[in-house]
C-alpha distance (Angstrom), angle and dihedral (degrees) to the residues before:
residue distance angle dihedral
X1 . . .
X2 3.59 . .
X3 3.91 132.5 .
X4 3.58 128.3 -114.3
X5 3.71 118.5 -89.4
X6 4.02 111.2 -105.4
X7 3.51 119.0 -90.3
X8 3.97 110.0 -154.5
X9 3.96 109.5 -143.3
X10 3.22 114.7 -102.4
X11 3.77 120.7 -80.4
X12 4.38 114.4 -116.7
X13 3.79 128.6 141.3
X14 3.66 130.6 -169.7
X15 3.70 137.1 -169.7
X16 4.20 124.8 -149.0
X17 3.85 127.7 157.5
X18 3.69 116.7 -112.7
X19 3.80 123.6 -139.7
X20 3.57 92.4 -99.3
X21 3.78 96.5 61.8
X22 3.73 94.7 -107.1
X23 3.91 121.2 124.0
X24 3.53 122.4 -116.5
X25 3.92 121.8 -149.7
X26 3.57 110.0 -176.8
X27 4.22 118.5 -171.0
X28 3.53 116.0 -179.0
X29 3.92 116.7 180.0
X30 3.86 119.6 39.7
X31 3.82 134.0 -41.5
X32 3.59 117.4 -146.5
X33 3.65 144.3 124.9
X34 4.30 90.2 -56.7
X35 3.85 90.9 46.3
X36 3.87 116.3 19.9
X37 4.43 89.5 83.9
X38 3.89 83.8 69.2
X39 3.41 93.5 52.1
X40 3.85 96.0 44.9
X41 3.58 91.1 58.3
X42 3.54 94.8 47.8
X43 3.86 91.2 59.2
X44 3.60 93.6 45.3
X45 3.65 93.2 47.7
X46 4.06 91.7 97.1
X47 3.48 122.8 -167.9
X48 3.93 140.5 -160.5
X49 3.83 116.9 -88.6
X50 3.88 94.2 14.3
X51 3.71 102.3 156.7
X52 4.35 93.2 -177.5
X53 3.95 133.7 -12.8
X54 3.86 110.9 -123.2
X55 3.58 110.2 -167.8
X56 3.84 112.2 -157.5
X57 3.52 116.0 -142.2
X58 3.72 102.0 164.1
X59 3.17 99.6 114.1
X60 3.64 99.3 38.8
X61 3.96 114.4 119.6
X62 3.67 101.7 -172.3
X63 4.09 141.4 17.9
X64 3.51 127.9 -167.9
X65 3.84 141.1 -176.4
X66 3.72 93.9 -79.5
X67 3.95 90.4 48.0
X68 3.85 90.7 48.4
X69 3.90 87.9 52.1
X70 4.04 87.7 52.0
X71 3.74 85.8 54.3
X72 3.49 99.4 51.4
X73 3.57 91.4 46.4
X74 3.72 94.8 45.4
X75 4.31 82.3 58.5
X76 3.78 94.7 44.6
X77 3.90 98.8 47.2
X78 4.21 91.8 43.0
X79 3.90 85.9 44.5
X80 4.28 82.9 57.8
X81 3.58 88.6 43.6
X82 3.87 98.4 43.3
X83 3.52 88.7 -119.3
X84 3.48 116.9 136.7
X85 3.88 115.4 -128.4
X86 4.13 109.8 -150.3
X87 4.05 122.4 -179.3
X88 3.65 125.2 -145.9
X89 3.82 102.8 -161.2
X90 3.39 134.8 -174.0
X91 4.19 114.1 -129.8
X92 4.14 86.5 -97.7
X93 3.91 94.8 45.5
X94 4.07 88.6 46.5
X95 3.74 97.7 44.9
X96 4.14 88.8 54.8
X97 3.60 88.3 44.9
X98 3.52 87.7 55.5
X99 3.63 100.0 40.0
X100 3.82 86.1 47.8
X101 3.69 94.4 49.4
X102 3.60 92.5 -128.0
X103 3.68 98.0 113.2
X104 4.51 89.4 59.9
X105 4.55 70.4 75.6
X106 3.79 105.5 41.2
X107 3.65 127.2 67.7
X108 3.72 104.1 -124.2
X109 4.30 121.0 -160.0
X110 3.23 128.5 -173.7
X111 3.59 95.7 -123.7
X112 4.06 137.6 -3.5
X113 3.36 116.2 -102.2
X114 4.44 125.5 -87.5
């Protein structure tokens, strides 16, 4: 008997303004090569009053390469900005962050803010 292939959650993201001024990106779903364009133009989609960008990646089952890049992009343009970038990772997106080294450059929370 075998088991059913995997079936990756489907992919979304949403943006909302928390209390605190910041800007909340929230992917659920994967980010790869297919999906991670979407979510580069959502962080570089700036907008007036923006006191951080919190990407949410709770929800988030699976980075790769071209996610990573996003990341570090995400950091370097809000560094030019002086906009802080902040990550909200779930344990699999923080352990490759780690692994990758990537997360010694990103501030990473434990969760957005309300």
């Amino acid at each position: 008997m075998s088991l059913p292939p995997h079936e990756p959650p489907p992919f979304s993201l949403e943006q909302r303004r928390a209390q605190d001024g910041s800007r909340v990106v929230t992917v659920r779903g994967e980010i790869d090569l297919a999906t991670a364009p979407e979510v580069q133009q959502a962080l570089g989609a700036r907008q007036d009053g923006e006191t951080a960008l919190v990407l949410d990646l709770l929800g988030t089952s699976f980075l790769d390469s071209s996610g990573i890049r996003v990341l570090v992009e995400a950091h370097r343009h809000g560094a030019a900005q002086g906009v802080p970038f902040r990550v909200a990772g779930s344990r699999p997106v923080r352990e490759l962050l780690e692994t990758t080294g990537v997360a010694a450059h990103l501030e990473l929370v434990d969760a957005p803010p309300a």
